[in-house]
C-alpha positions in Angstrom: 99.3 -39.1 146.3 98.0 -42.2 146.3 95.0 -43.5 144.3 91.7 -44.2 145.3 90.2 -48.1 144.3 87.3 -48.7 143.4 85.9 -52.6 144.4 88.4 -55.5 144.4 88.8 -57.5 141.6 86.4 -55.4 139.4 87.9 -53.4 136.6 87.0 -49.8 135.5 85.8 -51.4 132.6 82.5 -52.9 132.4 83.3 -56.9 131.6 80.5 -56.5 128.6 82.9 -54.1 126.8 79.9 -51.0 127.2 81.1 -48.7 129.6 82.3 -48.2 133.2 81.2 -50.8 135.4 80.1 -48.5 138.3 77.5 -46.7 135.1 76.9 -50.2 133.5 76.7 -53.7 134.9 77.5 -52.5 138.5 73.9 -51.1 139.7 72.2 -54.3 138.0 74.4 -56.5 140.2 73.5 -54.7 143.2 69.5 -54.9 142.7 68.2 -52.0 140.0 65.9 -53.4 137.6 67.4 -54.1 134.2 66.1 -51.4 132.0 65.8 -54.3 128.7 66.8 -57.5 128.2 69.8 -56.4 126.3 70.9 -55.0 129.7 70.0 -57.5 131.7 71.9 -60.2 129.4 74.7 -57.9 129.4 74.4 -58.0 133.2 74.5 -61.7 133.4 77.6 -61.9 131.3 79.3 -59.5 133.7 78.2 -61.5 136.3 79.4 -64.7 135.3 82.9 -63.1 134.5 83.0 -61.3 137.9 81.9 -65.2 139.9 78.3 -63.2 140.9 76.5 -66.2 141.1 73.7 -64.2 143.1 73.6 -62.2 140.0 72.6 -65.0 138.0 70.3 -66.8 140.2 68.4 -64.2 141.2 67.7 -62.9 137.5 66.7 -66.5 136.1 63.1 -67.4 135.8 62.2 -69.6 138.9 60.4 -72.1 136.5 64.2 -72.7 134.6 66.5 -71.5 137.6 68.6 -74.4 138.3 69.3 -74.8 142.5 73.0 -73.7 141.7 75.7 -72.2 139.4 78.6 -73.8 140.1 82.1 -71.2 139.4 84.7 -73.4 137.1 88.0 -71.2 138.0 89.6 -72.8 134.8 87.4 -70.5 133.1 87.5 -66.8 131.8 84.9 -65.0 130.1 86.4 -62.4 128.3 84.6 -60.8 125.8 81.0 -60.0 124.6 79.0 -59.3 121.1 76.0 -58.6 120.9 74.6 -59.9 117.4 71.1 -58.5 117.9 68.1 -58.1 119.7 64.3 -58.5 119.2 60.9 -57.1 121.5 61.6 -56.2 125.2 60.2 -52.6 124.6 58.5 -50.9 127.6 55.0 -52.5 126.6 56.3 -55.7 126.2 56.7 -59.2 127.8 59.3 -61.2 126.1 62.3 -60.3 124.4 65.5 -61.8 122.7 68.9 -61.7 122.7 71.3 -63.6 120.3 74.9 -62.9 121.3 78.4 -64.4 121.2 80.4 -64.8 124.2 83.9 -65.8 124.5 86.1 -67.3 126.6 89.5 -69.2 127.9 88.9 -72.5 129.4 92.2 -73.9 130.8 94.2 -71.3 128.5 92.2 -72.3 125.6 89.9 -70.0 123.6 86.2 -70.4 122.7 82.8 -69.4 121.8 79.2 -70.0 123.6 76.4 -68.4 121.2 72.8 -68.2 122.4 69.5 -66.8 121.2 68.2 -65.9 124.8 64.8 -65.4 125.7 63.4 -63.3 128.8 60.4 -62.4 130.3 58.9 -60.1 132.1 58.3 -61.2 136.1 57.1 -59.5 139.1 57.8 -56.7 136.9 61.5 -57.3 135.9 63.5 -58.4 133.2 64.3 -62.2 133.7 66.5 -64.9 131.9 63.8 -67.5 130.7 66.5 -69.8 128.4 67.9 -70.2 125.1 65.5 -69.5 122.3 64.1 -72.8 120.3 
């Protein structure tokens, strides 16, 4: 019998280490509102690691949204942690989320970590930028 597959190149597993993709990052990549920003940062994260450069751009702030995100196949994101997280309740316009991402650049291992802050616009979660 053989095996049904599910998209290509996307593993069962959700790339920010939560759940299932198809319950997790999947329906944020294809357009449902991030629930907080916690999701929608775990979103982006996915989306980097999955080259969904739509992803990204359309959930930055247009005032910080750079023109392009350019893919840099010498790199692999490969693992999430979420260190903690601050507002973004239902009531609220502005949240954080400080996290620690890592990766393999050319084979060699390292760590981005960012205090991100997002807004609220046209009613959704958006990436504003790192947290001064």
């Amino acid at each position: 019998m053989a095996r049904k597959r599910g998209p290509r190149n996307v593993s069962p597993v959700c790339p920010c280490g939560l759940q299932a993709y198809a319950q997790c990052c999947g329906p944020i990549h294809d357009g449902k509102p991030a629930a907080d920003p916690e999701a929608l940062m775990r979103s982006r994260f996915s989306a980097f690691a999955l080259d969904r450069a739509d992803h990204v751009l359309r959930t930055w702030h247009p005032q910080t949204r750079p023109e392009s995100v350019a893919n840099d196949p010498g790199l692999r994101w490969t693992r999430l942690e979420v260190l903690g997280t601050s507002g973004g309740g239902l009531f609220e316009a502005e949240g954080t989320v400080e996290f620690r991402a890592h990766y393999r650049d050319g084979g060699t291992p390292g760590i981005m970590e960012e205090n991100s802050r997002f807004v609220r616009h046209d009613g959704q979660w958006v990436y504003w930028g790192p947290q001064r």
